[in-house]
C-alpha positions in Angstrom: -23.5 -13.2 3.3 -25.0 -16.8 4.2 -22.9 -19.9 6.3 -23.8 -23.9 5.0 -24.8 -25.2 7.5 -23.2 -29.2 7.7 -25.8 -31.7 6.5 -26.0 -35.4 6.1 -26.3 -37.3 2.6 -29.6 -36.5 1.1 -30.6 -33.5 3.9 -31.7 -30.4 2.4 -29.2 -27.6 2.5 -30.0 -24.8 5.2 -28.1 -21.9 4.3 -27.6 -19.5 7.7 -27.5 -15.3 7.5 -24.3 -13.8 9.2 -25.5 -12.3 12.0 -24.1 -8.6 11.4 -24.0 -5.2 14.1 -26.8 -3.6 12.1 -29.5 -4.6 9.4 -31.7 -1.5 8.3 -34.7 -2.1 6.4 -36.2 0.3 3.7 -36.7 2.7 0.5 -33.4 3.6 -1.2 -33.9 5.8 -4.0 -31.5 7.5 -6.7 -30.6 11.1 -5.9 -30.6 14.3 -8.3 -28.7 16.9 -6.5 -28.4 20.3 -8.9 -25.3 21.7 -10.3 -26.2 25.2 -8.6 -28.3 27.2 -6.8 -31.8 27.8 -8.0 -35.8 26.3 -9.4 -35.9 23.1 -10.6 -37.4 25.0 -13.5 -33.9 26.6 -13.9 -31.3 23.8 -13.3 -29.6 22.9 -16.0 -28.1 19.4 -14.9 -28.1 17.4 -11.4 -25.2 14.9 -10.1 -26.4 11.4 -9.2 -26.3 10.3 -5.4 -28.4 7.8 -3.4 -30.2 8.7 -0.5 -32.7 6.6 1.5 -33.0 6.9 5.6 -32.5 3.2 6.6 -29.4 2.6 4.0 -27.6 5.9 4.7 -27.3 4.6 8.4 -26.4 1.3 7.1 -23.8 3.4 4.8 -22.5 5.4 8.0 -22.3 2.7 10.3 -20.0 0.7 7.6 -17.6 3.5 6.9 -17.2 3.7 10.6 -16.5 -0.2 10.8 -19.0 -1.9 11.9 -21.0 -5.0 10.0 -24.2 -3.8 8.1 -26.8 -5.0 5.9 -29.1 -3.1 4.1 -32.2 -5.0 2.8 -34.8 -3.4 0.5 -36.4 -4.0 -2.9 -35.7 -2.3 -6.4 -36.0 -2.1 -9.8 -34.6 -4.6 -12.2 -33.2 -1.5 -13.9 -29.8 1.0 -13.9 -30.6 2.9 -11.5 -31.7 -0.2 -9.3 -27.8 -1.3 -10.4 -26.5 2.0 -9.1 -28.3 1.8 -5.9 -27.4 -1.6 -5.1 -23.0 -0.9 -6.3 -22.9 2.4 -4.4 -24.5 1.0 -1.1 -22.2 -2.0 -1.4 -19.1 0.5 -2.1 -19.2 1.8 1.4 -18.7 -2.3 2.6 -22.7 -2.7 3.3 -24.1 -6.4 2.7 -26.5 -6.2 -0.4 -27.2 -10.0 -0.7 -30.7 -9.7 0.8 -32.0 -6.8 -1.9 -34.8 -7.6 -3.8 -35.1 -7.0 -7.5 -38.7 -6.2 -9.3 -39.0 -6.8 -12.6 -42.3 -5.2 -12.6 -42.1 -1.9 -10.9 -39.0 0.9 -11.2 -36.9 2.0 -8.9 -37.8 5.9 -6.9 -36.0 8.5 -7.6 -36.1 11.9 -6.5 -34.9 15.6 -7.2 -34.3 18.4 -4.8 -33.3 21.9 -5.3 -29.9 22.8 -3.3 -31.5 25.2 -0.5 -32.1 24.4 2.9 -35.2 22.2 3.8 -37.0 24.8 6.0 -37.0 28.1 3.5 -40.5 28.6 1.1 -37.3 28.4 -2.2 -36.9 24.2 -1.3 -38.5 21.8 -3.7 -38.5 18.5 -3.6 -40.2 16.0 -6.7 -40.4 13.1 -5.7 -41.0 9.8 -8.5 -41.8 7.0 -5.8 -45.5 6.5 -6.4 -45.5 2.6 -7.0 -42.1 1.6 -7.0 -40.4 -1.5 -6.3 -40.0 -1.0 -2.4 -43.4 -0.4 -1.9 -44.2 -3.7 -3.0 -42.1 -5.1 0.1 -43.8 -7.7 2.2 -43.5 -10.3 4.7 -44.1 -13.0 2.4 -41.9 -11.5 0.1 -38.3 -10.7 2.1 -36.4 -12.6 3.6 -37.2 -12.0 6.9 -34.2 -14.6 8.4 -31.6 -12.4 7.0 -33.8 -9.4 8.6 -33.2 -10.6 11.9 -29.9 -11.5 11.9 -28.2 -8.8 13.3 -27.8 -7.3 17.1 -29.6 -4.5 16.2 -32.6 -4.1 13.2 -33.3 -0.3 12.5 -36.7 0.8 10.8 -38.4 4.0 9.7 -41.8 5.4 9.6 -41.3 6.1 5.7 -41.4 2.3 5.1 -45.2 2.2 7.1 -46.3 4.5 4.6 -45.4 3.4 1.5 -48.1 0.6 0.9 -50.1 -1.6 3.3 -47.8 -4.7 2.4 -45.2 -2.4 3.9 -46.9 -1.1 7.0 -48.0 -5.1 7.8 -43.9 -5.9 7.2 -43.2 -3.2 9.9 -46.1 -4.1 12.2 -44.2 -8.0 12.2 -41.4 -6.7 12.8 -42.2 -4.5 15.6 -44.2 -7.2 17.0 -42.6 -8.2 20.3 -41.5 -11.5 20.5 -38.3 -13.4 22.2 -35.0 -13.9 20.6 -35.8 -10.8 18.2 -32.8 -8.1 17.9 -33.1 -4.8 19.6 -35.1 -2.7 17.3 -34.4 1.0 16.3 -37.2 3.2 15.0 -36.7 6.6 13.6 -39.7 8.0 13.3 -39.4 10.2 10.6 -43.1 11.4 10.1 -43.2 12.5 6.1 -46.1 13.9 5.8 -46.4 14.3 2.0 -46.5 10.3 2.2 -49.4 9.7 4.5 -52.1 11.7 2.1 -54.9 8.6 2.3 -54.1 7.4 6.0 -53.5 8.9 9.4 -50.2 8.9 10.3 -50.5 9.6 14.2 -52.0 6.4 15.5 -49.4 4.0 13.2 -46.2 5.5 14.4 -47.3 5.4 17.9 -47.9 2.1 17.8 -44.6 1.0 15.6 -42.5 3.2 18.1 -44.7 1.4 21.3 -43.3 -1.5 19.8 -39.5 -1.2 19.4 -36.8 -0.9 21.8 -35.2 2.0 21.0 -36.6 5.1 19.0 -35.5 8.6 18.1 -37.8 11.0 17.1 -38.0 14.9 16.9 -39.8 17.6 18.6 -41.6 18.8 16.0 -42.3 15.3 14.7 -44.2 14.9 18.0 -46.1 17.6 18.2 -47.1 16.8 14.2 -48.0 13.3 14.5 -49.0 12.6 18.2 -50.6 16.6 19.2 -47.7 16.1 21.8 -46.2 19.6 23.1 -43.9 20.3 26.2 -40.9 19.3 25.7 -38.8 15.7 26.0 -40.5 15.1 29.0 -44.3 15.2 27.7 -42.7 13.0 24.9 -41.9 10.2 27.1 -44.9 10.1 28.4 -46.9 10.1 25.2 -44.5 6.9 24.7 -43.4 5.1 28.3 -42.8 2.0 26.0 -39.7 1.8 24.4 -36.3 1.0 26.6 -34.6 4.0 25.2 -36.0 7.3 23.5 -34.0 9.8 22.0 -35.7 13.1 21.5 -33.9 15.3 19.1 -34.5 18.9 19.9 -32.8 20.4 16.5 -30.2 23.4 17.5 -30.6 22.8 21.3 -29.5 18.9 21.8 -31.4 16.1 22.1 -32.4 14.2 25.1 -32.0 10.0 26.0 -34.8 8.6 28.3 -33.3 4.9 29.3 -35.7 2.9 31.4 -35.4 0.3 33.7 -37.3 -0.9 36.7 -36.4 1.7 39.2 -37.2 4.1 35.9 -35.5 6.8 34.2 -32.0 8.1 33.6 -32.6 10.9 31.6 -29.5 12.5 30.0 -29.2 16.0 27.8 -26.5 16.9 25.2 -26.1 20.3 23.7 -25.9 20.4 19.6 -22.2 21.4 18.4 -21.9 24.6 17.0 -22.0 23.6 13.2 -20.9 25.6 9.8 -23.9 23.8 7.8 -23.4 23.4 4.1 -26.9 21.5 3.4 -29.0 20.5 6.3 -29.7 16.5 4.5 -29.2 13.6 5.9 -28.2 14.4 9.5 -31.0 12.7 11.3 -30.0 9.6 10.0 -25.7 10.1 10.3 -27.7 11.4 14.3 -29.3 7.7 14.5 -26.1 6.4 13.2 -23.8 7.6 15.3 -25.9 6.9 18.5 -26.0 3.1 17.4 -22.6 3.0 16.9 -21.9 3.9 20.8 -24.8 1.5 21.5 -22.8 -1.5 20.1 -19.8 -0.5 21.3 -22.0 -0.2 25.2 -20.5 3.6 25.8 -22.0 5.7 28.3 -25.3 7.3 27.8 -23.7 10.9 27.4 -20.9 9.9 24.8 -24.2 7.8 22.7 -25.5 11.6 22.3 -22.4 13.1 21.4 -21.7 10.5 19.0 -24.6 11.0 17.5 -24.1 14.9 17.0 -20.8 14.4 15.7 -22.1 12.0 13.0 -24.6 14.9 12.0 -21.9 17.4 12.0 -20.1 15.5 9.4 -23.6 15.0 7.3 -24.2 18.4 8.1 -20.8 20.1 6.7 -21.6 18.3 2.8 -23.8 18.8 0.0 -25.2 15.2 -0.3 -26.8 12.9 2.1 -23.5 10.9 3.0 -20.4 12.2 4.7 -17.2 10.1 5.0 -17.6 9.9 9.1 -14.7 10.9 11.3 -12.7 8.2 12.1 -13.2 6.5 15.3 -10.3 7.7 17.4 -11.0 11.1 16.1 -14.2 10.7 17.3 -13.8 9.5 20.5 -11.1 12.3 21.3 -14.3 15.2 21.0 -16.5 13.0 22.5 -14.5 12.9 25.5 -14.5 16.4 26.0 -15.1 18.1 29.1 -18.3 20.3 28.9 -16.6 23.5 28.1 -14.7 22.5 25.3 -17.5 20.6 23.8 -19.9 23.6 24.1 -17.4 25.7 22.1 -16.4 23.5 19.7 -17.1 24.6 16.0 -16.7 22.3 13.0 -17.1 23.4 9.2 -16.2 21.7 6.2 -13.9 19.4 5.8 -13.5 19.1 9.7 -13.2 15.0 9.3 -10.5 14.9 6.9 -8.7 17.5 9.0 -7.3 15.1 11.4 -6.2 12.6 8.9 -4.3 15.0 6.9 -2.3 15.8 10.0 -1.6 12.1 11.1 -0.4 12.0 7.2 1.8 14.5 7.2 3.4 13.6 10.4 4.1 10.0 9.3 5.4 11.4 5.6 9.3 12.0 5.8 
């Protein structure tokens, strides 16, 4: 989405970006989610999704009605088509997306277990695709920054070193530039001819706001001890969010007198495939930043978000809506500690106000 900006007679024409909530940078790739249970050596067929971590929050924050843009580079092929359609279905701005007529499109396949059991299997076919060939002098870095808040991810820094000098620009910290959210995501089958540790250290020392896991710090950064040692490690960034998996996840928020640290507990969650919910986490979080909610009801947005990627097979959920929301994220402590969601739980609320309002 551009403006035209008024010119005289014979001025060249400077076309504007709409400024919109959220722009989120990096890989898609096409999804090959199996038809059952079992080996990728035994799965007969796979259903097509998309999945990327930057345009799944783009995805979420759009179903939940806010402005997004996803910008990233694919193939001049179908399933660079695909990518671009479905992420635009769910109302995300496309118009900066790059197409490659050299290099495909990634794609990937996954068996349907959980991540964390030995029977998981992921194949990835991303070696050399079109995103990887992103670069500063090759996106259009206006459209970029035009948005209140730019979100990044560690998987883009590892995908070439055109991509990790386009995140190292953007991280750079300069004046006007939007607040800027970095999910770490350390991956480490993507780092095998560079160190990871030192990179996303700096990239997160650089941002405004970043999320990143327990485990993810003790990986990367050696760092052990809890939220606390975490911040530490990284004193830099405004806000840190460190997700502590089934226990909660904990927001550092600095200013000069220094930290307000708050803690949320996890909900108590029926999980059907445990894909995608760090990213519905970040979105959800973001989406009670821009709205300027309290520090506590940022966390539980965030966990509700993950619930509702949590409770389907894919990497997108349809989100609850936002007065649905809201309502559980005003609970008092009690209730929210006993609240259980399953499958379905979004819809539920919906299909009530539907048959209420049917005669």
């Amino acid at each position: 989405m551009r403006h035209r900006r008024p010119r005289e007679r014979g001025a060249p024409v400077i076309v504007t970006p709409t400024v919109v909530d959220v722009v989120a940078l990096g890989e898609s790739m096409v999804t090959f989610l199996p038809t059952r249970p079992g080996r990728l050596a035994d799965v007969p067929s796979f259903e097509r999704g998309i999945g990327g971590a930057e345009s799944n929050v783009a995805c979420v924050l759009a179903a939940a009605g806010h402005t997004a843009r996803w910008v990233g580079r694919v193939g001049a092929d179908g399933f660079g088509d695909h990518l671009v359609e479905a992420i635009a279905a769910y109302g995300v701005d496309t118009s900066a997306v790059r197409r490659d007529p050299a290099r495909p499109t990634g794609v990937y396949f996954r068996t349907a277990g959980d991540r964390a059991s030995d029977a998981h299997e992921v194949a990835y076919y991303r070696a050399g695709s079109a995103a990887s060939a992103m670069a500063a002098d090759a996106m259009d870095l206006d459209a970029v920054r035009a948005g209140r808040v730019l979100h990044l991810s560690g998987i883009t820094a590892a995908l070439s070193a055109d991509c990790l000098a386009l995140m190292r620009e953007l991280t750079a910290r300069r004046l006007g530039r939007p607040l800027v959210s970095f999910d770490v995501n350390h991956r480490a089958h993507l780092w095998q001819h560079q160190e990871p540790g030192k990179v996303l250290l700096d990239l997160a020392r650089g941002s405004d706001l970043v999320f990143v896991g327990e485990d993810e710090a003790e990986t990367a950064w050696g760092v052990t001890g809890g939220p606390g040692a975490i911040r530490a490690a990284l004193p830099e960034p405004r806000a840190l969010v460190v997700k502590q998996g089934s226990r909660g996840a904990t927001l550092f928020q600095g200013d000069s007198e220094g930290d307000t640290v708050t803690f949320v507990p996890s909900l108590h969650v029926d999980v059907v495939a445990p894909v995608g919910a760090g990213d519905a986490f970040a979105a959800g979080f973001l989406s009670a930043t821009l709205r300027a909610l309290s520090a506590r009801e940022r966390l539980r947005h965030g966990h509700l978000m993950a619930a509702a990627a949590l409770t389907v097979h894919g990497d997108l959920a349809a989100p609850p809506s936002r007065d649905h929301a809201d309502r559980l994220a005003a609970l008092d402590d009690d209730a929210w500690e006993t609240l259980r969601l399953g499958p379905g739980w979004t819809e539920a609320v919906t299909r009530a106000q539907e048959e209420v309002r049917t005669p």
